[in-house]
N, C-alpha and C positions, 0 to 999 in steps of 0.2 A: 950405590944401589938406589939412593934417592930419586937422583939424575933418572933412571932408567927408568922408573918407574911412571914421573913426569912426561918424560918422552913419550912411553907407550899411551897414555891416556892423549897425548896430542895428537898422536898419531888416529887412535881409534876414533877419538871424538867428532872428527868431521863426518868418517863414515855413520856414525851413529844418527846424526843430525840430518845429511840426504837420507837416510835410509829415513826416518820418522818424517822428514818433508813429503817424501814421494809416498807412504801412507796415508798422511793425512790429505794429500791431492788423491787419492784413489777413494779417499773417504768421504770425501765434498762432492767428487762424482758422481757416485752410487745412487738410482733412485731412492729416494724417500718413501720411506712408509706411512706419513703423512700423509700423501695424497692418493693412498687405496681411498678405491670408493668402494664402500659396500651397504648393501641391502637387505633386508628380508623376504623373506619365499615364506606363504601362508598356503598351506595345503589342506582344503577344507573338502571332507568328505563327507558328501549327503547320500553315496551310497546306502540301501538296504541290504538287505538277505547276506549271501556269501561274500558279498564287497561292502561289508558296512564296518570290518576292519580290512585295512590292504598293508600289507610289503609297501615299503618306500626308496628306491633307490636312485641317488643322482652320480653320474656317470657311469652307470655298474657297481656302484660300491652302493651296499646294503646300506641305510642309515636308521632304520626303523619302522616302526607299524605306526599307521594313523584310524585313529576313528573318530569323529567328529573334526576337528580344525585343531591344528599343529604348527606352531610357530616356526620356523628355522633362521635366528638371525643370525646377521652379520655376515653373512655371500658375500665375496669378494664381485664385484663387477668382470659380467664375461658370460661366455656360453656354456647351458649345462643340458648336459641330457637328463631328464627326469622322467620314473617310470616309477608305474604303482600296480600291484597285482593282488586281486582279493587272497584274502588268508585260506581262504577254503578250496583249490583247487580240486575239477573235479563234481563240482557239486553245477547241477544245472544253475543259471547265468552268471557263472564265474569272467569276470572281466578282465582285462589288459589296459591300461590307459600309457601312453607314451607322448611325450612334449620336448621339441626342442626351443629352450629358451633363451632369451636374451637377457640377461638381467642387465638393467640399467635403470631401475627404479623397484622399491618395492610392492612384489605383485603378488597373487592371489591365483592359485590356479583350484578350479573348482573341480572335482569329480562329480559325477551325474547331476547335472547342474537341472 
C-alpha cells in the first residue's frame, strides 16, 4: 500500500510541476499594471444660469453633476468621450458641451470659458 502510494505521487508530481511552469510563463507574460499610465481630467464650470450645474458623462456612462471645478483622477491613458448638459433642461440657454479627448497628460477642460 505504501509502494502505491509513492508511485502515484511520482507519477502525478511531474504533471504538477509543467502544469505550475507553464503558469508561471503565462504569468511573466501578462502585461503589467505597472505601467498603466494615468491621469486627471479637471472639469471646471464657469457656466451661469441653467448651466451653472451640468450632468457629467464620459463615454455614456453618467458619472456626476459638476458646479464649479471637479477633480476626476486617475483616468487610465486613452480616448474618452466627454459630455456635460445643464441640469435644467428646457429653460432658455440650456447648453450641450461634447469633447473627444485624448488623455495623455493631465488636462483641464473648461466650460464657457
Amino acid at each position: 500500500m505504501h509502494f502505491a502510494k509513492a508511485r502515484g505521487i511520482k507519477v502525478w508530481m511531474p504533471r504538477v510541476l509543467w502544469l505550475a511552469s507553464i503558469l508561471l510563463a503565462l504569468v511573466a507574460c501578462a502585461p503589467s499594471q505597472a505601467n498603466l499610465r494615468r491621469f486627471d481630467l479637471i472639469v471646471q464650470n464657469q457656466c451661469t444660469g441653467p448651466n451653472q450645474t451640468v450632468y457629467f458623462y464620459i463615454n455614456g456612462e453618467f458619472i456626476g453633476t459638476v458646479r464649479g471645478s471637479r477633480l476626476f483622477p486617475g483616468l487610465r491613458e486613452g480616448r474618452y468621450e466627454l459630455r456635460a448638459e445643464g441640469t435644467q433642461p428646457g429653460q432658455p440657454g440650456h447648453l450641450r458641451f461634447s469633447r473627444s479627448l485624448l488623455l495623455d497628460r493631465d488636462t483641464v477642460w473648461t466650460l464657457c470659458p
